[in-house]
PLY file of the C-alpha trace (Angstrom):
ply
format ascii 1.0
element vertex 191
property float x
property float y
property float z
element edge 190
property int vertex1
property int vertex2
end_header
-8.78 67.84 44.41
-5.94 65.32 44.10
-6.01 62.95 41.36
-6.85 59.34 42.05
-3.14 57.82 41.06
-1.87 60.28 43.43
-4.39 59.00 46.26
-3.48 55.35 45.77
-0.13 56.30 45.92
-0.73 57.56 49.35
-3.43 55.34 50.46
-0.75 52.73 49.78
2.68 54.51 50.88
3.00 53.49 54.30
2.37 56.84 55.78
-0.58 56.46 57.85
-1.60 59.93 57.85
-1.54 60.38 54.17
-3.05 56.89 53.68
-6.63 58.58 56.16
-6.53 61.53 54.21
-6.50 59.37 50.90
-8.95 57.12 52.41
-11.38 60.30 52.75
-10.80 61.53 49.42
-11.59 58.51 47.61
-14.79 58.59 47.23
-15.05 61.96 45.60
-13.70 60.08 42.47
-16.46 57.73 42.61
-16.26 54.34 40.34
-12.72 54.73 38.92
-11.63 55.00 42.75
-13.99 52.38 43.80
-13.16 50.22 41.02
-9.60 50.84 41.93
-10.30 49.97 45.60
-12.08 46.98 44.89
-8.92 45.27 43.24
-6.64 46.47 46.03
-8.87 44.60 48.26
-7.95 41.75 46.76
-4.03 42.21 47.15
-1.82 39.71 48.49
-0.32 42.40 51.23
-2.38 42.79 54.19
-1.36 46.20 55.03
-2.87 47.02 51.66
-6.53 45.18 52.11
-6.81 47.02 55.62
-6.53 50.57 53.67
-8.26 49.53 50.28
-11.01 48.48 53.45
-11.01 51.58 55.21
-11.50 53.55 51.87
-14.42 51.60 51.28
-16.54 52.54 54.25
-16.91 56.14 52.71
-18.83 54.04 49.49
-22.52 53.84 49.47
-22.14 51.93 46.43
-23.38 47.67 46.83
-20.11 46.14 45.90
-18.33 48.23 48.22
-20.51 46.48 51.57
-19.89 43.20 49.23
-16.36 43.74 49.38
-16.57 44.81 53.48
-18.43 41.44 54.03
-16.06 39.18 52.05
-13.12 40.55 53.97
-14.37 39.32 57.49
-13.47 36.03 56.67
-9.95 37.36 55.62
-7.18 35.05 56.64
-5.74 38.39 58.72
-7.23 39.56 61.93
-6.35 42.99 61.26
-7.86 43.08 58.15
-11.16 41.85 59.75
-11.02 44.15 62.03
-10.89 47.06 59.24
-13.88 45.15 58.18
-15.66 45.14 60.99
-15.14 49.17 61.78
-15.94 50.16 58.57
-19.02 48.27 58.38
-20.34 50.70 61.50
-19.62 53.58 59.12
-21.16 51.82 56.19
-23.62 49.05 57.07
-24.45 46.17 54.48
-27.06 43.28 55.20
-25.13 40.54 53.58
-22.24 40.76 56.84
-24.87 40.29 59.36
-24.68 36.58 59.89
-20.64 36.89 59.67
-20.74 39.46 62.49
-23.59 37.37 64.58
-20.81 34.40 64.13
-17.82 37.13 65.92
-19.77 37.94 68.45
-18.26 35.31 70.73
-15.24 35.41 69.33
-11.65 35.36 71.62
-10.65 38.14 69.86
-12.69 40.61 72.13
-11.73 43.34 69.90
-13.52 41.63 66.81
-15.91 40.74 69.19
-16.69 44.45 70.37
-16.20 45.57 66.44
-19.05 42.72 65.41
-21.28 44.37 67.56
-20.83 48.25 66.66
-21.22 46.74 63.09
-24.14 45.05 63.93
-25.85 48.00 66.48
-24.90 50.40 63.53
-26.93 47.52 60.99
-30.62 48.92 60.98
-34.12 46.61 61.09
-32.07 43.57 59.46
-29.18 43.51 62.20
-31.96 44.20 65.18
-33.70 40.92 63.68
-30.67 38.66 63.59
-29.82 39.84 66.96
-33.51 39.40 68.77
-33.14 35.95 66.93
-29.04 35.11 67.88
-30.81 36.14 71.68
-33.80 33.98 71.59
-30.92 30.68 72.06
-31.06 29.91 75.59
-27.06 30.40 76.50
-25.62 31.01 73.36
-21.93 32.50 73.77
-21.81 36.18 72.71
-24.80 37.20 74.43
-23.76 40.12 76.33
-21.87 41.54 73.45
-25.32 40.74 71.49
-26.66 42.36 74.16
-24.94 45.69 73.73
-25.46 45.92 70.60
-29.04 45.71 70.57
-29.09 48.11 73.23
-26.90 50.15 71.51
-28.76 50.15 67.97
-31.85 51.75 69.97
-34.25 50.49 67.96
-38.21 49.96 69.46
-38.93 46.80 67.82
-36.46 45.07 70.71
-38.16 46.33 73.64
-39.90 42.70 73.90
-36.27 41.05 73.79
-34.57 43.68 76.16
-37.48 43.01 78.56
-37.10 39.30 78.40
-33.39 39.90 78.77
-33.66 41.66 82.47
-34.61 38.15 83.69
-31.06 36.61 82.32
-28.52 34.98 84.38
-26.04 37.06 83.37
-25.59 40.14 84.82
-24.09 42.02 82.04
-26.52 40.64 80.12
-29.37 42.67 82.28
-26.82 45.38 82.34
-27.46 46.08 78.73
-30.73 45.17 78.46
-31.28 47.65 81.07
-29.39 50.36 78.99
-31.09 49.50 76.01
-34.55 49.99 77.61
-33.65 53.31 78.90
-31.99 54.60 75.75
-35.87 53.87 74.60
-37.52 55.39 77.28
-38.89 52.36 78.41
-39.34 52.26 82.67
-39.25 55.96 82.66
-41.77 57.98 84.45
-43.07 61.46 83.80
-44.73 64.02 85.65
-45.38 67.53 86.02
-43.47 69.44 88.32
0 1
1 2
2 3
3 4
4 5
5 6
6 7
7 8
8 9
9 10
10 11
11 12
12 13
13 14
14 15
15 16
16 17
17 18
18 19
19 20
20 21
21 22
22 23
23 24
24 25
25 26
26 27
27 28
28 29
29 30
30 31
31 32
32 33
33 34
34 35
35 36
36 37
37 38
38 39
39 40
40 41
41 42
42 43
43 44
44 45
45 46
46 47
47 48
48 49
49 50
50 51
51 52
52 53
53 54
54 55
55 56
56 57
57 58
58 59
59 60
60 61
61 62
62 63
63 64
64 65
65 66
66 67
67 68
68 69
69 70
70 71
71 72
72 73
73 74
74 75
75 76
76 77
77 78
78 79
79 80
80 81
81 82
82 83
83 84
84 85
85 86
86 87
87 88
88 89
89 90
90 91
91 92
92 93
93 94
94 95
95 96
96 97
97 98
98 99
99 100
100 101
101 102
102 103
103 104
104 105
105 106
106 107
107 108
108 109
109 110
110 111
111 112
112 113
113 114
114 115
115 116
116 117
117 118
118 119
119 120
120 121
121 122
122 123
123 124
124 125
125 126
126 127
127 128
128 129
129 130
130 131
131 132
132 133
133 134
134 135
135 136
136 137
137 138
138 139
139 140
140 141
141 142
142 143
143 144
144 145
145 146
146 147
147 148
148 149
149 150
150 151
151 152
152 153
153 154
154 155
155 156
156 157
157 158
158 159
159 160
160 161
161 162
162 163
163 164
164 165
165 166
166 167
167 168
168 169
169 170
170 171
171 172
172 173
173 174
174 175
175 176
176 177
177 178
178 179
179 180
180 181
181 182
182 183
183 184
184 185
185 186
186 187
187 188
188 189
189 190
């Protein structure tokens, strides 16, 4: 296994292929590398945050999702959306109500990213979103939407059902998908 200066090294040597394969051997190394990763996060060069970022996703450890959720409000986009994609790999409660807030975002990227995040976020992200949904017109509903439908998750069949009556017909779209992904609608029988 490398040793950790040498990973930095890469992570940080413009190379993007050495800088993934750093990025997935970080973690093997544990605190030094996350403590490591944790000040690089902080770094005044952007192209540095995004990878110190992207290493992060592969830590299960609770200031690594801390450091994920600070960084959507980074002053780069880029770097927010590193944020945003690695918090689908490595989900963390505290970003939820950042992502709700991208979810009607210009930046449809960010946008889409917010709501892999948030699909990828468990009970506390299908919560916020049945709750983001229950605002008659709020912008960002379809891309709430999909990621409800996405996250699969049975406790939103009552909001996907409610959501087949919207005005918005992506908005049924994925409340449609979402229902079917459950099972919901679907009839058996024997052949």
């Amino acid at each position: 296994m490398p040793d950790l200066a040498h990973l930095l090294r890469d992570l940080t040597g413009g190379d993007d292929a050495f800088a993934e394969q750093a990025a997935l051997s970080l973690p093997a190394h544990e605190q030094a590398a996350l403590d490591a990763l944790l000040t690089l996060s902080q770094s005044p060069q952007p192209n540095q945050r995004w990878w110190a970022l992207r290493a992060l996703a592969g830590f299960p450890q609770p200031p690594a999702g801390k450091a994920l959720a600070a960084a959507l409000a980074d002053s780069e986009p880029d770097v927010r959306s590193c944020a945003a994609l690695a918090l689908t790999q490595r989900p963390e409660p505290a970003a939820i109500p950042a992502l709700i807030s991208m979810l009607h975002r210009e930046d449809s990227l960010l946008s889409r990213l917010a709501g892999d995040a948030l699909a990828a976020g468990g009970a506390p992200a299908v919560a916020a979103l049945t709750q983001f949904l229950q605002q008659p017109e709020a912008a960002g509903q379809a891309e709430a939407a999909r990621a409800l439908a996405l996250a699969g998750d049975k406790n939103s069949i009552p909001t996907l059902m409610n959501l087949l009556e919207s005005e918005s017909t992506l908005v049924q779209y994925w409340a449609g998908e979402g229902l079917a992904k459950l099972g919901v609608g679907m009839t058996f029988f024997k052949p």
